[in-house]
C-alpha positions in Angstrom: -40.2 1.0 1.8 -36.3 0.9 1.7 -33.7 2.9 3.7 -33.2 4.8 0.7 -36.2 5.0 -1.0 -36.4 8.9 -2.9 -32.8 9.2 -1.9 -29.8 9.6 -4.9 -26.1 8.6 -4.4 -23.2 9.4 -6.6 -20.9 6.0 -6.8 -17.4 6.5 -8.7 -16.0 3.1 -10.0 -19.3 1.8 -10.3 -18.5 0.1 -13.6 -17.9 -3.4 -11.2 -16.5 -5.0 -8.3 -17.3 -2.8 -5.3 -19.2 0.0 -7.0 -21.5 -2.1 -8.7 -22.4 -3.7 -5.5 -22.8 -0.8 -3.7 -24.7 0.9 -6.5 -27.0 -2.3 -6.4 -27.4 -2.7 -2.7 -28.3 1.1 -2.4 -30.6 0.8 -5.1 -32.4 -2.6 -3.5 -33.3 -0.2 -0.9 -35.0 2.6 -3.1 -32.2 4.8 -4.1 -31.7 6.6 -7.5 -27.9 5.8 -8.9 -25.5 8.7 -10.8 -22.5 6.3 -11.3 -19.4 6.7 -13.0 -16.3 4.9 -14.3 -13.2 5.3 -16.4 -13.2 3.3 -20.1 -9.6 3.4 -21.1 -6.8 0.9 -19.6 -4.8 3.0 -16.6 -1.2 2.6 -17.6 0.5 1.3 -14.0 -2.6 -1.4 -13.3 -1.2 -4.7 -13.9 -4.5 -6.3 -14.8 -7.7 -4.6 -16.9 -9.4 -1.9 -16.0 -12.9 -1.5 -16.3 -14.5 -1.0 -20.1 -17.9 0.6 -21.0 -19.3 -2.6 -21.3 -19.0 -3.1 -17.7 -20.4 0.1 -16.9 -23.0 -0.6 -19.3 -23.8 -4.3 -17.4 -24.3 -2.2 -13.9 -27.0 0.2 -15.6 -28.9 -3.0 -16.8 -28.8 -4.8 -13.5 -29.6 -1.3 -11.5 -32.7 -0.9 -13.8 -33.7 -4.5 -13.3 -34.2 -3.3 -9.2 -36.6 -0.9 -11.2 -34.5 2.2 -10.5 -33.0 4.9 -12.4 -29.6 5.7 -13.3 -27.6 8.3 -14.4 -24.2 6.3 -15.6 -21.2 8.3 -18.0 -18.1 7.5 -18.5 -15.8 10.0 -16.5 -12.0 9.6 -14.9 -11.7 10.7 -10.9 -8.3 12.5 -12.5 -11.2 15.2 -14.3 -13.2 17.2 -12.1 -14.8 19.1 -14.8 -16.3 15.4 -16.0 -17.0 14.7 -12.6 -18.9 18.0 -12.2 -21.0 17.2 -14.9 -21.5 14.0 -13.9 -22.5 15.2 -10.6 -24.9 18.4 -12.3 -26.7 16.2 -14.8 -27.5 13.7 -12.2 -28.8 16.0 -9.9 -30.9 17.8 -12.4 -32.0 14.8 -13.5 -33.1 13.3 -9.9 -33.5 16.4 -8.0 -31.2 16.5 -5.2 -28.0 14.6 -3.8 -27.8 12.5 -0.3 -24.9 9.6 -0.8 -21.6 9.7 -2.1 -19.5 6.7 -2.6 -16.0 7.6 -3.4 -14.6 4.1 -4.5 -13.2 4.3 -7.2 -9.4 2.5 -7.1 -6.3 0.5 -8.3 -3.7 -1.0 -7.0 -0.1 -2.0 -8.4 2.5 -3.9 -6.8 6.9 -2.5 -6.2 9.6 -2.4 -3.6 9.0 1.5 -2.7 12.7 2.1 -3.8 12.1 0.6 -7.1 8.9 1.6 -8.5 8.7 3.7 -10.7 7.6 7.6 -10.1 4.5 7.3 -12.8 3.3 4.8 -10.9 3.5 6.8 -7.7 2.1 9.6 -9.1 -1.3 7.5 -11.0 -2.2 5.9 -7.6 -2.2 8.7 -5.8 -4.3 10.6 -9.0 -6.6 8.2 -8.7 -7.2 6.7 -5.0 -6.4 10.0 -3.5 -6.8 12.8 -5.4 -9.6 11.2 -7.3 -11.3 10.7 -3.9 -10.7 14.2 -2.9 -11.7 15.6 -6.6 -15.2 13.0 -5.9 -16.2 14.9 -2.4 -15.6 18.5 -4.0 -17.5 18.2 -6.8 -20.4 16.1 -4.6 -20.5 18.1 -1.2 -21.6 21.7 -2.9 -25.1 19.5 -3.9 -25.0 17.4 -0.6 -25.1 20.8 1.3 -27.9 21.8 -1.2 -29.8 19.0 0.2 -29.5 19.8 4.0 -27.3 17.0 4.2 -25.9 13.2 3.8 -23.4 10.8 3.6 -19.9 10.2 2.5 -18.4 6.8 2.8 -15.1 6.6 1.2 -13.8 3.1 0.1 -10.1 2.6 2.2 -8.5 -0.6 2.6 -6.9 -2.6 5.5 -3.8 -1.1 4.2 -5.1 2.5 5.4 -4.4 1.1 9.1 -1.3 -1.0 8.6 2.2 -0.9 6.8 2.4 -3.7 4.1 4.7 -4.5 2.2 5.3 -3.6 -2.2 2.7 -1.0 -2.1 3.8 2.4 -0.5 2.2 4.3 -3.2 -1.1 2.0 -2.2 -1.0 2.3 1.5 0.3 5.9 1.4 -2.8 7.0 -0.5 -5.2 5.0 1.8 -3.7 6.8 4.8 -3.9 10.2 3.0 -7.7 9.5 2.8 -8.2 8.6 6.4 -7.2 12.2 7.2 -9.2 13.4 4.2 -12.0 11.6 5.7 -11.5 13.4 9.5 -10.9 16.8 7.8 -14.4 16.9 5.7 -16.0 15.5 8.7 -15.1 18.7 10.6 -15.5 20.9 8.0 -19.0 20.1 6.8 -20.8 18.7 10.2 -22.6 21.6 10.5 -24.1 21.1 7.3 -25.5 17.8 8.1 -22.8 16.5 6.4 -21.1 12.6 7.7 -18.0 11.4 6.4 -16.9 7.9 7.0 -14.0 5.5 5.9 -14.9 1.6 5.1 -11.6 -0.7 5.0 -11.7 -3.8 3.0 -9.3 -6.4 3.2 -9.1 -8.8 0.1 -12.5 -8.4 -1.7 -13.5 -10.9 -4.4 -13.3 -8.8 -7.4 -11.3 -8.0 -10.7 -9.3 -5.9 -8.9 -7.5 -8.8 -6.5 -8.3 -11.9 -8.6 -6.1 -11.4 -11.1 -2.3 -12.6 -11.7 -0.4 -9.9 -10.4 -2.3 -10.0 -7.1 -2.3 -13.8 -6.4 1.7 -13.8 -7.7 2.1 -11.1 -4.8 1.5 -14.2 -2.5 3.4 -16.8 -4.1 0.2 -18.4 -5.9 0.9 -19.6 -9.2 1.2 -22.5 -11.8 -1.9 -25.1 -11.7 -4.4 -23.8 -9.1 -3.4 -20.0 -8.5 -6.9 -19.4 -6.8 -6.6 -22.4 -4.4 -2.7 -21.1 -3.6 -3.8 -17.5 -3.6 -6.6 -18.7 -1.2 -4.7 -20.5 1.5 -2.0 -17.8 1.7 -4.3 -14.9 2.4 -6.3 -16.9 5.1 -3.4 -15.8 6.8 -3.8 -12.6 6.9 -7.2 -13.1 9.0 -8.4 -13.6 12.7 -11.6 -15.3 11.1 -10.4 -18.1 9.0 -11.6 -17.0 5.4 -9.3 -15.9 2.1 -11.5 -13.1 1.5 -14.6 -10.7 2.2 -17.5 -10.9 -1.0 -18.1 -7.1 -2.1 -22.0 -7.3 -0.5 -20.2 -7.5 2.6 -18.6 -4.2 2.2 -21.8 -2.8 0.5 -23.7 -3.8 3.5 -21.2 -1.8 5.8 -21.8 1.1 2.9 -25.3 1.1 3.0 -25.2 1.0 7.1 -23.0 4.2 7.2 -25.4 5.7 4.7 -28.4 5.2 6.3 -30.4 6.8 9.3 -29.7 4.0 11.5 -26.1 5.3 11.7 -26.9 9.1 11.7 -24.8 10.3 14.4 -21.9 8.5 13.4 -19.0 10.5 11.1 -14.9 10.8 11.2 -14.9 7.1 11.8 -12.6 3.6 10.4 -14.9 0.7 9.7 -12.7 -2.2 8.9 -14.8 -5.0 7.2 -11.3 -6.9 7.6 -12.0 -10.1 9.1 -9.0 -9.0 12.2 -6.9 -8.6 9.3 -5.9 -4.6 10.7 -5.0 -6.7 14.3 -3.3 -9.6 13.4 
């Protein structure tokens, strides 16, 4: 029997990347999925967002563990089509115990120069789309007598870097999130935790505007891309696989970690102490 076996979690950005591994790992382990993710292109991203095709690929690999899924298409900006996300899941599967708040973009300017739209959609979507997530989830987690929030941060939540103050302003914003829900729903059996990635292998950092960021470009932008964020670590890799930070997910999900909440995890490879 698995660590989540007739458990249900809510994943946002489960379309790829991170939230299909997490949806995937959670559901190796018994666990019913209600995932969402957006379908159209967001304006400020500099490479493509996810499609319903993608979303579509996660349901047929989650059903393939011989789980079920609840999977719509639904932006973290809309809490009414995160609420009935959230509703129809739970009537569907009967209760609510995970929440995966993961959903994200990033975008790259000197804070001086960006421009405010872009401001305002990262922190729409990677901070208010996180918050919008947890209210719209914790109302059925409390239902439950209880569960877990991990909220996907970034190595960025713990250090300054540069070209992406909108980025790292929002990751910091959810650290506090993270402490204040913590406080405010322990009673309730509630845990809230933060996960922080550094560079994961996924749409989302392989892509041109992301490797550019590091001077990789022409020929082999992967191999240049590669060398210059090994320095960013202690341990002497480019990049973390998402499994690794579904691992850490399912960890902080599961009984095994049941009296910890209002903590960082970086999954970071030293990259928040170098």
């Amino acid at each position: 029997m698995g660590r989540f076996e007739g458990k249900v979690a809510f994943i946002t950005g489960a379309a790829r990347g991170q939230g299909r591994s997490h949806a995937l790992r959670l559901a190796q382990e018994g666990a019913d999925i209600i995932a969402v993710d957006i379908s159209t292109q967001v304006d400020s991203c500099p490479y493509p967002t996810a499609t319903t095709e993608d979303l579509a690929e996660s349901v047929r690999q989650v059903e393939a563990l011989g789980r079920r899924i609840v999977a719509r298409e639904a932006d973290v900006r809309d809490t009414g089509a995160l609420r009935a996300v959230v509703d129809e899941g739970v009537a569907e599967f009967g209760r609510l115990d995970i929440v995966c708040a993961n959903a994200g973009i990033t975008s790259y300017a000197p804070s001086a120069e960006m421009a405010e739209e872009m401001w305002e959609e990262m922190l729409a979507i990677n901070l208010s789309g996180v918050w919008r997530t947890c209210k719209v989830a914790i109302p059925h987690l409390v239902a439950s007598g209880g569960g877990s929030i991990v909220i996907t941060n970034s190595v960025a939540g713990l250090k300054g870097m540069a070209r992406i103050a909108h980025y790292a302003s929002a990751k910091h914003g959810l650290r506090g999130l993270m402490k204040v829900l913590a406080v405010e729903y322990g009673r309730h059996g509630i845990r809230v935790n933060t996960v922080h990635p550094t560079n994961v292998d996924t749409d989302m950092i392989m892509n041109d505007a992301t490797m550019s960021r590091f001077g990789a470009g022409g020929g082999d932008a992967k191999a240049e891309f590669a060398a210059a964020a090994r320095q960013l670590h202690l341990l002497p890799i480019p990049w973390v696989e998402s499994v690794d930070i579904s691992n850490a997910v399912a960890f902080l999900a599961s009984d095994e970690a049941r009296y910890i909440t209002g903590v960082s995890l970086p999954v970071d490879a030293g990259a928040a102490i170098k």
